[in-house]
N, C-alpha and C positions, 0 to 999 in steps of 0.2 A: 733737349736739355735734361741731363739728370740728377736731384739733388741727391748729395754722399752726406748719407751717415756714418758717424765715426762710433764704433763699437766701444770697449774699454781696453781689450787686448791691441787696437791699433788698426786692425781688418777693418775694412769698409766695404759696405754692402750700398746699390743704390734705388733710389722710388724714382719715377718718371711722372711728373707732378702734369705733364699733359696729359697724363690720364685722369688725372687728381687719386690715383692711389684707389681704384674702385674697389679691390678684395682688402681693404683697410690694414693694411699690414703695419702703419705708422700706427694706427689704434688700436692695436690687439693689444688684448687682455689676457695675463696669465690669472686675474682672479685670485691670486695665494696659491694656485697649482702650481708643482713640478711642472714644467712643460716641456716637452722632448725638441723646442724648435727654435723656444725662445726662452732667454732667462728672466730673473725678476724685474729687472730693468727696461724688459722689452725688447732686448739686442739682442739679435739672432747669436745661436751657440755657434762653434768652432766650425763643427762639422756640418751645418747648415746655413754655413755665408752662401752657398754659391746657389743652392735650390731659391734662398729668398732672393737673389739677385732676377731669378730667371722670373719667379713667380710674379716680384715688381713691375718687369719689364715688360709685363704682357698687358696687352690694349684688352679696354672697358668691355668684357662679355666674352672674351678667349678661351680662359679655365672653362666657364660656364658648357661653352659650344665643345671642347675637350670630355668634360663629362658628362654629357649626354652622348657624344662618340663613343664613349666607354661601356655606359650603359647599353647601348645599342649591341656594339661587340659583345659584349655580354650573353645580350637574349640570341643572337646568332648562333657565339658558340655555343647555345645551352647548356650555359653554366647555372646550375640551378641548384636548390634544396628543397626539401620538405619540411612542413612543418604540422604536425597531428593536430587533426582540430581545428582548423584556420579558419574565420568565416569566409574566408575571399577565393579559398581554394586551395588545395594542398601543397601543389609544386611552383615554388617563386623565382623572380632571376637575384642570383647573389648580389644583395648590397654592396658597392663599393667605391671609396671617396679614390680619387685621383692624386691626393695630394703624399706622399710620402710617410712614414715615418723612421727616423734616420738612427742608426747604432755606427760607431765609432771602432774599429775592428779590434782595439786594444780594449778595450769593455768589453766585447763581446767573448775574446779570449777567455777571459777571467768567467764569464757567463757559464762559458761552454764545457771549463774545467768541474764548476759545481754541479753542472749537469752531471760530467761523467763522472763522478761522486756519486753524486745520491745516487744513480740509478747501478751502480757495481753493488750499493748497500743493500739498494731495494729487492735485487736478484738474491742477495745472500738469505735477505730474510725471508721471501716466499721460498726458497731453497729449504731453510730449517724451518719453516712453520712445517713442510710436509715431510720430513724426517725427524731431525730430533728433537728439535724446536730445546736447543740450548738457553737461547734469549732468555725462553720463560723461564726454565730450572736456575737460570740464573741469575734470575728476579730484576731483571732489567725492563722485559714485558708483561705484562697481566696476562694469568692464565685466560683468565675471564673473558678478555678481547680476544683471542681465539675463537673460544667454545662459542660466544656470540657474532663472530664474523657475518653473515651475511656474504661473503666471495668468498670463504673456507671450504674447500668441495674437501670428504671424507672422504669421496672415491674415489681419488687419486694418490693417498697415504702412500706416503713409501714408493713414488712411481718416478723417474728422473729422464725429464726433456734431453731433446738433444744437443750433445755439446754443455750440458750441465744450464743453457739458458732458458728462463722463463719471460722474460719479460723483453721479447723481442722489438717492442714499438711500444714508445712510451711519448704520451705529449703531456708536458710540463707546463701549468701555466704561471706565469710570472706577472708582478706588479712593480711599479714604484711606486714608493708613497714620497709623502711629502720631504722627506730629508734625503732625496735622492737615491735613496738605497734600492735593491732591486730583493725583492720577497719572492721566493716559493709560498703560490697560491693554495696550491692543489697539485696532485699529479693524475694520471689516466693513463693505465695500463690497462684494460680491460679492449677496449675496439675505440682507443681513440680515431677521431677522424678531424677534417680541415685541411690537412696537409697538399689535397689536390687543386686546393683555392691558392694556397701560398705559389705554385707556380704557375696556376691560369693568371693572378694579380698580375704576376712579374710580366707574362707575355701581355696581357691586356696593357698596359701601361707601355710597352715595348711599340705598341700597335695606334696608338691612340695619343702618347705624350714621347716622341722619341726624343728630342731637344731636351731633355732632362738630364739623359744620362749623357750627354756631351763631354767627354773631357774626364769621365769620374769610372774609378775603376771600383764595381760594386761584386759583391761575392754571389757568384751563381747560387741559382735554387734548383735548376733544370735538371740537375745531376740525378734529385731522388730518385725519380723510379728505376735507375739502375741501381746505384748505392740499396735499392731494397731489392730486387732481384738476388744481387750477389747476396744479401744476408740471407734471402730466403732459400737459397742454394746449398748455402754453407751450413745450412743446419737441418739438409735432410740426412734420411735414414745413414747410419754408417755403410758403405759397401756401393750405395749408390752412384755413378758415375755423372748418370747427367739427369737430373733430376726432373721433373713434372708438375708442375707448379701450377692451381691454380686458387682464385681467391672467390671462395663460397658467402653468397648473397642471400639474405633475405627475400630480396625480392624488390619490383619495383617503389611498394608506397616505405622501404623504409626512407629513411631523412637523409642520408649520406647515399642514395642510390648513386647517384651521378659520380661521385669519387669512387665508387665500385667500381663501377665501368670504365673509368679514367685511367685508375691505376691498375686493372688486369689490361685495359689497351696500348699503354706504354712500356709494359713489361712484356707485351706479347703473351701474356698469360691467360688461360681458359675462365671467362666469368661461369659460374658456376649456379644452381642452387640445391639444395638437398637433393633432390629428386632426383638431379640430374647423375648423384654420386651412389654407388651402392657395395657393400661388403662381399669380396667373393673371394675363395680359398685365401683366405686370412688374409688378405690385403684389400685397399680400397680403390674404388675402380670408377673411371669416369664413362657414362656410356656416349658412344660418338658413332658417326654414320659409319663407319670401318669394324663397328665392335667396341669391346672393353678395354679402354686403356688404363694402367696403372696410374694410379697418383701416388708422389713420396712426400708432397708439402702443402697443406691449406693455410692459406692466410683466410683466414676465418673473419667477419665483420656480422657474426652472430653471436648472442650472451652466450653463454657456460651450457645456462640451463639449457638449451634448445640444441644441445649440438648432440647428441643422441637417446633416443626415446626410451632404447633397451636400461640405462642404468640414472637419467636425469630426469627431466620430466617427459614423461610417459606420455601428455597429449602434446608432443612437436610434431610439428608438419615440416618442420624448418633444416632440423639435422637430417643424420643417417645413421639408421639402426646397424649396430656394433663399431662404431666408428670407436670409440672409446679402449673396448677389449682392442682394435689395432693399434691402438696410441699405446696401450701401457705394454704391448711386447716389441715396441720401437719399430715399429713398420711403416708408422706415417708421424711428418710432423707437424705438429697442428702451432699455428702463430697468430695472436699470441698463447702459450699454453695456458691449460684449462687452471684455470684456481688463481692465477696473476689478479683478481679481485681483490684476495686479503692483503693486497697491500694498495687498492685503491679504495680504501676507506678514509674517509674523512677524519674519526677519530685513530686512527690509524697511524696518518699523517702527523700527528704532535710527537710520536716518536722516534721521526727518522733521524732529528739531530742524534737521538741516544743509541740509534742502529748504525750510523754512521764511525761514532767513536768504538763500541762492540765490534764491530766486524771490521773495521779500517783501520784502527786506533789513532784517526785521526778528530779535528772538530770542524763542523760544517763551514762550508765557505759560502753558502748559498742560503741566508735564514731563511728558517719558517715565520710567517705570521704567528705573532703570539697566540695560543690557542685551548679554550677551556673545555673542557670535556664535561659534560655535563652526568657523565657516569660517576665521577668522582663526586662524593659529597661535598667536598668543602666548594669545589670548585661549581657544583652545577649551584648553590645558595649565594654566590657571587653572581651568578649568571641572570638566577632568576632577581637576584636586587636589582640588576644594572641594563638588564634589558631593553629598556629605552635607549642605552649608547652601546648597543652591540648586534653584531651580524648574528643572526643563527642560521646554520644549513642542518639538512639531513644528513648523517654519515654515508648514505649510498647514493643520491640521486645525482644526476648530471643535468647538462643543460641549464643551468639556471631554474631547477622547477625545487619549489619547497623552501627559499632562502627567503628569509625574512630579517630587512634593512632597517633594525631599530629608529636609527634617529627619523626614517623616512615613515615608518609604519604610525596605526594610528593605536590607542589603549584597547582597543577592542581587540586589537591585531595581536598587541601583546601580550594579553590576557588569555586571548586562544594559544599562544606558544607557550606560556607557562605553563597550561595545560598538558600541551603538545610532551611538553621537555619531563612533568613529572610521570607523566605515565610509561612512558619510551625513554629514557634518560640517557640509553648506552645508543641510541639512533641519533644524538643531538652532538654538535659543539659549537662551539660561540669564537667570535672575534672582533678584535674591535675594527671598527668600520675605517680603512683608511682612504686617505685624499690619494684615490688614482693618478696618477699623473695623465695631463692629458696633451691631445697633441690637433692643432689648427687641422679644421675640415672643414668643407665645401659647403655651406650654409644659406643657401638663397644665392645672393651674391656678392658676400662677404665672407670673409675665414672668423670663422669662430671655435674655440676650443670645447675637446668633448674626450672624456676619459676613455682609456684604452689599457689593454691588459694584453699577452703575446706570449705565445703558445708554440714553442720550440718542438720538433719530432726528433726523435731521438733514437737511431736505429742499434741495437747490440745484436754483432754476429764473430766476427772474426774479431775487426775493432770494433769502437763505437764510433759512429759517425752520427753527426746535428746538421740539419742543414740549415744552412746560416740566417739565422734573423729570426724564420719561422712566419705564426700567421698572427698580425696584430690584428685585432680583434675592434672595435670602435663602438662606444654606444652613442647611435645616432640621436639619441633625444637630450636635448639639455638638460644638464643636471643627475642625469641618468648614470647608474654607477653598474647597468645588466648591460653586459657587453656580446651577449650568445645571441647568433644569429634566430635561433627559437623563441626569443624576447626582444626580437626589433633593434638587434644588433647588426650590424656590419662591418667590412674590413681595410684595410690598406698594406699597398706593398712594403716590404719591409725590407731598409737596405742599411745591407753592411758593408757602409764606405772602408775597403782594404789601405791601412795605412800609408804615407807616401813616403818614398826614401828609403 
């Protein structure tokens, strides 16, 4: 027997009360959160009747036996990351809950247009930081944010990627806060990475919970690693016919090793490491048991600094000496290109609504979180009053490291970042702390709600191509608003149900 609840639109979803309801879906708690699964009320949203129906319908300790299948699958496929410093040991298997979270394809539309928005903007302005840098002469950006960039490479002035693109792989991460809206977090242009979780999730879930996708037509993720081959293609050298593609690694203990190897093994492409590449009659050359082959394209997953000794920093072990000198006579193309930092800075970030209107002469469809610079005087003496209700990050770091959570920190905490923020002011900005939205996961053996934030790839070559959904991100600890797998985060599949009709 199953008892039907009646939603408010009319849809009915149902509990099977001989189970007595074990994953407590009748008593879930949205807490005053957004919730991606369930409304204020408790009733499942539009596009998530049919996952609550299945999830009801499952006998006392099923999901449970489902995710440890997962998990299992997991350490199999060694899916794994690193994380610097760990006491338990460096290389873990990726976190990941079983249970969904769902985008509606006509949302996601509108998502996907503000993506390709800001990131036409973002191209323009790293474009003219290293030519004429219009922006600033026309007093729309601060010189001053330039000269102190931290991603501004001088030695690339006046040098122009191929195809006119810099900012070939960009992940964007996104929030909702409490009034529904979806926020531009941050963006990552430099060697964003995740992207090879978002389709191991999709198969892991395929392998482990198939009865889910029953019936429901969900937008592939599978496609990436061609959709990035072809861009990587489309933007080697001119003259080039069939290009050589391969993607240069750090090395085993970086953090994102395993998507190194992922996405040169699905592109059929050469993993690569410095060493392994070297400069000879002005071109770049990979050495292979046949001899020297030519290379026309690196996907690079190494900083700036480290990609050659002769003109950046002098102790890399990491790059290849004169790789540089063949970038700037167009002989190789390096992705994403060298300098796509200065526009992933955090203080950065508050001006892309104002880059957007400049270069597009449109206005942003996709806001920014409100956000205070703390370079600015008026704005850093509002920062430092209100400190206790505001987020502060460092303008360059990632991962989650350096962000200090006002209302969660304690006086001592803030006392150090006032410190932090007067002496460095132009390294700081601030924002207010919002209610992530969050979305039911896997909790012992109940659903419990835990915020989540989702991180679109977003590839520019020919078009621009997003693949759909991206990687929601999950902070497994209650209450917890750090969502990076580096801080004890984890993830879930991400589906965007294609409209019916």
């Amino acid at each position: 027997m199953h008892v039907q609840r009646m939603s408010m639109d009319g849809i009915e979803y149902r509990v099977d009360p001989s189970n007595h309801d074990p994953l407590g879906i009748t008593s879930y708690q949205t807490n005053g959160f957004f919730d991606e699964m369930f409304d204020e009320r408790g009733d499942a949203r539009h596009a998530a009747k049919f996952l609550v129906n299945k999830l009801a319908g499952l006998a006392a300790g099923e999901l449970q036996l489902r995710q440890k299948a997962a998990d299992h699958e997991l350490l199999n496929m060694g899916i794994t990351f690193n994380v610097y410093g760990h006491a338990a040991g460096t290389e873990k298997v990726w976190p990941f809950d079983l249970i969904p979270r769902i985008i509606e394809e006509q949302e996601w539309l509108a998502i996907e247009a503000g993506l390709k928005q800001r990131i036409r903007a973002l191209n323009m302005f790293i474009d003219d930081m290293y030519h004429e840098q219009r922006i600033v002469k026309d007093g729309v950006f601060p010189e001053y944010m330039v000269q102190s960039s931290k991603g501004y490479l001088h030695q690339i002035q006046g040098m122009n990627p191929p195809k006119g693109i810099w900012c070939h792989i960009t992940g964007t991460d996104l929030v909702r806060g409490s009034d529904g809206q979806v926020y531009v977090l941050e963006d990552n242009l430099r060697c964003p990475s995740g992207v090879s979780y978002v389709i191991e999730n999709r198969e892991v879930m395929k392998r482990t919970f198939p009865q889910l996708f029953d019936g429901q037509s969900i937008l592939p993720v599978e496609t990436y690693p061609e959709q990035l081959l072809k861009m990587l293609q489309y933007v080697a050298p001119e003259g080039v016919k069939d290009p050589t593609v391969v993607v240069l690694t750090p090395g085993i203990y970086n953090s994102a090793y395993f998507e190194h190897c992922f996405l040169a093994q699905q592109m059929g492409a050469e993993l690569v490491q410095g060493s392994d590449l070297l400069v000879h009659d002005g071109y770049v050359h990979m050495r292979t048991t046949k001899g020297l082959k030519r290379v026309d394209v690196i996907y690079r997953r190494i900083d700036d600094a480290f990609l050659d000794p002769d003109c950046l920093r002098a102790d890399s072990t990491l790059g290849v000496r004169g790789l540089m000198e063949v970038y700037r006579k167009g002989r190789v193309a390096l992705v994403n290109a060298p300098g796509t930092g200065v526009a992933d800075d955090k203080a950065v970030y508050a001006y892309v609504p104002k880059m957007i209107r400049y270069y597009l002469g449109e206005e942003i469809s996709l806001p920014n979180v409100p956000t205070y610079l703390c370079a600015d005087d008026e704005e850093r003496e509002y920062v430092l009053d209100n400190i206790q209700d505001l987020v502060i990050k460092p303008a360059n770091e990632s991962g989650g490291y350096g962000i200090m959570l006002g209302p969660k920190a304690t006086k001592e905490q803030h006392d150090q970042y006032r410190e932090l923020i007067r002496s460095n002011p132009r390294n700081y900005v601030a924002q207010p702390m919002l209610a992530l939205s969050t979305v039911p996961t896997l909790c012992g053996d109940r659903l419990d709600g835990r915020h989540v934030d989702l991180r679109p790839y977003i590839l520019y070559g020919e078009d621009i191509y997003i693949v759909p959904g991206g990687l929601t991100r999950v902070a497994l600890v209650k209450g917890s608003l750090v969502v990076n797998s580096s801080q004890g985060g984890g993830s879930k599949d991400t589906w965007v149900l294609r409209s019916k009709g």
